[in-house]
C-alpha positions in Angstrom: 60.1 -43.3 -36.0 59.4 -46.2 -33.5 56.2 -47.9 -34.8 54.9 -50.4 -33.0 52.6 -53.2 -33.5 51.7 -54.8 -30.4 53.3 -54.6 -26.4 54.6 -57.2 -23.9 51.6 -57.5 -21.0 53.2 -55.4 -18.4 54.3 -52.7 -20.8 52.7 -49.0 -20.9 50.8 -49.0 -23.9 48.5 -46.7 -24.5 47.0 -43.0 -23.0 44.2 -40.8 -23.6 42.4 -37.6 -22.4 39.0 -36.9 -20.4 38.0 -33.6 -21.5 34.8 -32.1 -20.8 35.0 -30.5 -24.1 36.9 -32.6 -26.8 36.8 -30.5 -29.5 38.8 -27.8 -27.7 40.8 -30.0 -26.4 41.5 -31.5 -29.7 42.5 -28.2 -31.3 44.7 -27.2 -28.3 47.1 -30.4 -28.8 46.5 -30.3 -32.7 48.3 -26.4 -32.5 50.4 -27.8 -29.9 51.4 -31.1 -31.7 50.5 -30.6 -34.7 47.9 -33.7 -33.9 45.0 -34.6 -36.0 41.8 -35.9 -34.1 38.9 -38.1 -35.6 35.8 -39.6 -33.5 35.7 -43.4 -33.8 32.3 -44.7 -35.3 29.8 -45.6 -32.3 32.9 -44.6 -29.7 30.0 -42.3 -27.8 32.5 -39.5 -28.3 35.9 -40.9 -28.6 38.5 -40.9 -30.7 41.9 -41.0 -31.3 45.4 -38.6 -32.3 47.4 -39.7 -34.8 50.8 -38.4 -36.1 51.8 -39.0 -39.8 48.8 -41.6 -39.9 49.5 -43.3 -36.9 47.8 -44.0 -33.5 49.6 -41.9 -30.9 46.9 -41.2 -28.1 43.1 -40.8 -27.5 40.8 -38.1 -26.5 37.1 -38.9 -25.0 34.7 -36.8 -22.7 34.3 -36.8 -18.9 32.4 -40.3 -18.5 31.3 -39.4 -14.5 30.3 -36.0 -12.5 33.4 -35.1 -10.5 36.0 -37.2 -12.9 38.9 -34.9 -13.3 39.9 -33.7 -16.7 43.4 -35.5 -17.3 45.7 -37.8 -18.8 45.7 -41.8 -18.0 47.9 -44.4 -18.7 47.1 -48.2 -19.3 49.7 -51.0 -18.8 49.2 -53.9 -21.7 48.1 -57.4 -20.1 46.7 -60.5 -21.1 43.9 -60.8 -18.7 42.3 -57.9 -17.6 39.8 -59.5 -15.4 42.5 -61.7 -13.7 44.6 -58.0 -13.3 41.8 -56.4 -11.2 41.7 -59.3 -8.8 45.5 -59.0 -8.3 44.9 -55.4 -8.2 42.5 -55.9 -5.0 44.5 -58.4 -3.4 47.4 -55.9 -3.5 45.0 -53.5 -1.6 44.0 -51.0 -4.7 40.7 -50.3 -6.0 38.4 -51.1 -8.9 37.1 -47.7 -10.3 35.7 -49.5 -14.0 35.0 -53.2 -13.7 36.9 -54.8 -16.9 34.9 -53.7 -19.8 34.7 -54.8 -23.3 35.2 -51.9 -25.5 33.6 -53.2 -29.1 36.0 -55.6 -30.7 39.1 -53.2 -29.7 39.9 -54.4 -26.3 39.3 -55.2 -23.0 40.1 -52.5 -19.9 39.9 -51.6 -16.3 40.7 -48.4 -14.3 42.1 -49.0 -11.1 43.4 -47.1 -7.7 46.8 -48.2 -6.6 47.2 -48.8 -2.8 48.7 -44.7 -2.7 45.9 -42.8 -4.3 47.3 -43.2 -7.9 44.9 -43.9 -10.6 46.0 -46.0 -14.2 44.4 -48.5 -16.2 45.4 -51.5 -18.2 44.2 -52.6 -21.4 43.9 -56.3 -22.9 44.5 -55.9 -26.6 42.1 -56.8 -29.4 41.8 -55.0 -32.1 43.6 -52.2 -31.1 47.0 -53.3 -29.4 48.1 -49.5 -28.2 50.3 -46.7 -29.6 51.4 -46.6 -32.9 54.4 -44.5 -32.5 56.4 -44.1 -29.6 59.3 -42.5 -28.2 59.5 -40.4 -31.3 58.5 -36.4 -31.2 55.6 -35.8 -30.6 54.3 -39.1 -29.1 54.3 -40.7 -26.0 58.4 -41.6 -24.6 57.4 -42.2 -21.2 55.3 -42.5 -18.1 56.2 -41.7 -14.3 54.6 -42.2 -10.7 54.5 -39.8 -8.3 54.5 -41.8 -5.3 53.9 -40.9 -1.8 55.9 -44.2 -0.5 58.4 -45.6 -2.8 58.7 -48.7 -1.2 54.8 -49.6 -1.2 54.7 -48.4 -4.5 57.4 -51.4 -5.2 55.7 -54.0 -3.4 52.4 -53.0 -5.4 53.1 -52.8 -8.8 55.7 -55.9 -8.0 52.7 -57.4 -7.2 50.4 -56.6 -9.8 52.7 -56.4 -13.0 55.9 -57.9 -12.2 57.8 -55.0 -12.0 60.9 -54.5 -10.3 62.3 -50.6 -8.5 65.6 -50.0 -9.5 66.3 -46.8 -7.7 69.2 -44.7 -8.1 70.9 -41.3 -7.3 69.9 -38.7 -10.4 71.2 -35.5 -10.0 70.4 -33.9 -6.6 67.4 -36.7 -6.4 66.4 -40.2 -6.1 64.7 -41.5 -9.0 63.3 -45.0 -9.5 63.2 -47.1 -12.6 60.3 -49.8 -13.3 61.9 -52.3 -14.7 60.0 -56.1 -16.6 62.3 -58.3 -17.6 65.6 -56.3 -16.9 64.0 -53.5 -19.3 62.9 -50.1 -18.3 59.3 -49.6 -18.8 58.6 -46.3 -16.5 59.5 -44.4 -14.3 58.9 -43.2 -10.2 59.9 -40.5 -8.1 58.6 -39.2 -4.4 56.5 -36.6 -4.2 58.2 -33.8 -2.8 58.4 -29.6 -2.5 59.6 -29.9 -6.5 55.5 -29.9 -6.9 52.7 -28.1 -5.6 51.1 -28.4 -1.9 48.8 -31.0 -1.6 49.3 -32.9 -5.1 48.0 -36.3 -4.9 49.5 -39.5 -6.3 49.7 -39.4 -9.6 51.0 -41.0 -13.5 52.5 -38.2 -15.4 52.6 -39.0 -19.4 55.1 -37.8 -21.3 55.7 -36.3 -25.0 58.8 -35.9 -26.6 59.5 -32.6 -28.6 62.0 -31.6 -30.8 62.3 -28.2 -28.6 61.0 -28.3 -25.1 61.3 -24.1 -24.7 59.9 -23.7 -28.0 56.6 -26.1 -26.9 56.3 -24.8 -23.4 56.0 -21.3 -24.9 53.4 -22.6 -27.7 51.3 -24.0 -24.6 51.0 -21.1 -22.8 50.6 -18.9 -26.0 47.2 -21.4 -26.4 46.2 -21.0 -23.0 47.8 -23.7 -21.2 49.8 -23.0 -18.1 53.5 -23.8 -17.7 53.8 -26.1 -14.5 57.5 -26.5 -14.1 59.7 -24.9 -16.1 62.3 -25.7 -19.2 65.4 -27.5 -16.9 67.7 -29.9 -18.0 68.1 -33.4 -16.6 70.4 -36.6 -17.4 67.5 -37.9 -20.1 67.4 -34.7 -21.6 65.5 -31.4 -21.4 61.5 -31.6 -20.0 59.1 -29.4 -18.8 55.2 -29.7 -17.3 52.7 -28.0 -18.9 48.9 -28.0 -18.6 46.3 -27.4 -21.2 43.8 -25.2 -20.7 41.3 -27.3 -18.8 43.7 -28.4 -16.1 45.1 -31.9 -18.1 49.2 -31.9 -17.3 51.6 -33.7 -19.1 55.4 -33.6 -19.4 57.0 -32.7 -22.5 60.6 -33.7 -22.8 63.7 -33.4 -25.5 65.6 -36.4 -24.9 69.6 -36.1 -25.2 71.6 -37.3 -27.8 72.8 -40.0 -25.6 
């Protein structure tokens, strides 16, 4: 397992779920997972998935009227507050002010310049995901962008990321990279998704069996998105649960 213990600031470090009910949504990825859930003392609601004892992701309920029920990714940084005014001077949007979240952390939810929405999180007592990259925990996270090249230029701007983008397969895909590693992922929205998706992060879980999962979802209600198909990283699938949250699932290849 890939345990980890704290994150470079620019590196995605954590998720969690909005769910206008938590403890379905709790059971859902618990069957699904095989997850447990527990509500953090004075969270207002929160809490967090572990796997074998360990931190993986969190689940908390719809904060606003309208907020959509899905998954969001934070990027690690030192300065959350210093992050939102880069964030605005690359032309995105505050959604959350920075916020001090009891002695955890700090965090912000922001807009990107496209429409995407993500968050960052400045560490305190919690410093992100336990276990990553390992089944079933989170292996990686993706943009779908409306214009690659603004998309560079703003999370350039904002994180120090560089595009590397690349033929894969019958597609472009792009590669964030921080510090010549690769941190996440971006691709153009296109006819491969519904009409009319917005700009979006997709998380992703790996699985030991992506068929096997993407049946289990829709056998608990969930709805199968794209189906089972195999690409260079391995074999991946969308899914979403049954109040609308999507997330990719992916077997990664041997190599």
């Amino acid at each position: 397992m890939a345990e980890m213990t704290g994150y470079e600031p620019g590196t995605p470090s954590w998720v969690d779920l909005s769910s206008a009910d938590t403890k379905e949504s709790a059971q859902f990825y618990g069957a699904l997972f095989g997850w447990d859930w527990a509500e953090v003392p004075d969270g207002g609601g929160y809490g967090m998935f572990t796997q074998a004892g360990k931190m993986v992701a969190g689940l908390g309920p719809i904060m606003q009227p309208g907020q959509p029920e899905a998954w969001t990714s934070y990027v690690s940084v030192a300065d959350a507050d210093a992050t939102a005014a880069k964030v605005t001077a690359a032309g995105g949007t505050v959604l959350a002010p920075p916020m001090d979240v009891m002695e955890a952390g700090r965090m912000a939810i922001f807009m990107d310049d496209g429409g995407a929405v993500f968050a960052v999180w400045q560490p305190g007592q919690h410093t992100g995901a336990q276990l990553v990259g390992e089944p079933v925990s989170l292996c990686w996270n993706e943009l779908a962008s409306a214009d690659i090249d603004k998309s560079k230029a703003f999370y350039g701007s904002v994180f120090g990321w560089e595009g590397l983008t690349s033929q894969m397969g019958p597609m472009t895909y792009t590669e964030w990279k921080l510090d010549g590693r690769s941190i996440g992922g971006m691709m153009a929205l296109g006819p491969q998704l519904p009409e009319g998706t917005p700009p979006h992060w997709l998380v992703y879980f790996a699985v030991t069996d992506t068929d096997a999962t993407a049946a289990k979802a829709t056998e608990l209600g969930g709805t199968l998105m794209a189906p089972p198909i195999d690409i260079p990283p391995g074999r991946f699938a969308v899914i979403a649960d049954p109040h609308g949250a999507v997330s990719g699932i992916i077997r990664m290849s041997d190599a």
